[in-house]
C-alpha positions as CSV (number, residue, x, y, z in Angstrom):
1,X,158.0,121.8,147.4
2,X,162.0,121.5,147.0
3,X,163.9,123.8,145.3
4,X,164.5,122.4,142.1
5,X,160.8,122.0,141.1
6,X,160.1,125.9,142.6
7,X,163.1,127.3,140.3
8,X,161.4,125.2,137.4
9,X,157.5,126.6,138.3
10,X,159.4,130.3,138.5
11,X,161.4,130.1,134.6
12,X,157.8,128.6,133.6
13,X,156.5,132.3,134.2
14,X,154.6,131.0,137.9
15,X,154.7,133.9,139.9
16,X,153.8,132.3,143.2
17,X,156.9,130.1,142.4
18,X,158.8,133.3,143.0
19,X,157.0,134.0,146.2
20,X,158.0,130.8,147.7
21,X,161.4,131.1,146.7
22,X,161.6,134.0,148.4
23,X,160.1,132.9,151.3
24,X,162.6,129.7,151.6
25,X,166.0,132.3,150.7
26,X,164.5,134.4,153.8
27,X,164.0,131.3,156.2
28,X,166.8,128.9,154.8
29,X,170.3,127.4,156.2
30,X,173.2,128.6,154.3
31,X,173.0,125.0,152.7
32,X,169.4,125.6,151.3
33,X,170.2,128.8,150.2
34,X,173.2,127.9,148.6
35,X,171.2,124.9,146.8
36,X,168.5,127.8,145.7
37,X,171.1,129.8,144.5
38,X,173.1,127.5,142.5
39,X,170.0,126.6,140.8
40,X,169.0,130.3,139.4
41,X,172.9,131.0,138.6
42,X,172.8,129.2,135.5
43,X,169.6,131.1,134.6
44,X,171.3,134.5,135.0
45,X,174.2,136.7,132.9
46,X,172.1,138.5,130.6
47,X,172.0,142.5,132.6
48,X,173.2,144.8,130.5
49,X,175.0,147.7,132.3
50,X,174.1,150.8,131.5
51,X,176.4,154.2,132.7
């Protein structure tokens, strides 16, 4: 499974999606994991910090 289908099972609310994505960020070149990362960037921003 590439990484563009996993990030799409893992916003879908698939939490083995998120187990395989971990797997690949632990196990990938620094071009995969860039690609992985790039791909859940988008989907991020929304922390609130608190103290």
């Amino acid at each position: 499974m590439d990484a563009p289908e996993l990030v799409d099972r893992l916003l879908g609310g698939e939490r083995r999606a998120l187990a395989r994505l971990l797997t690949r960020v632990e196990e990938a070149t620094p071009d995969e994991l860039r690609e992985t990362i790039g791909l859940l960037h988008a989907h991020t921003g929304r922390a609130q910090l608190v103290g």
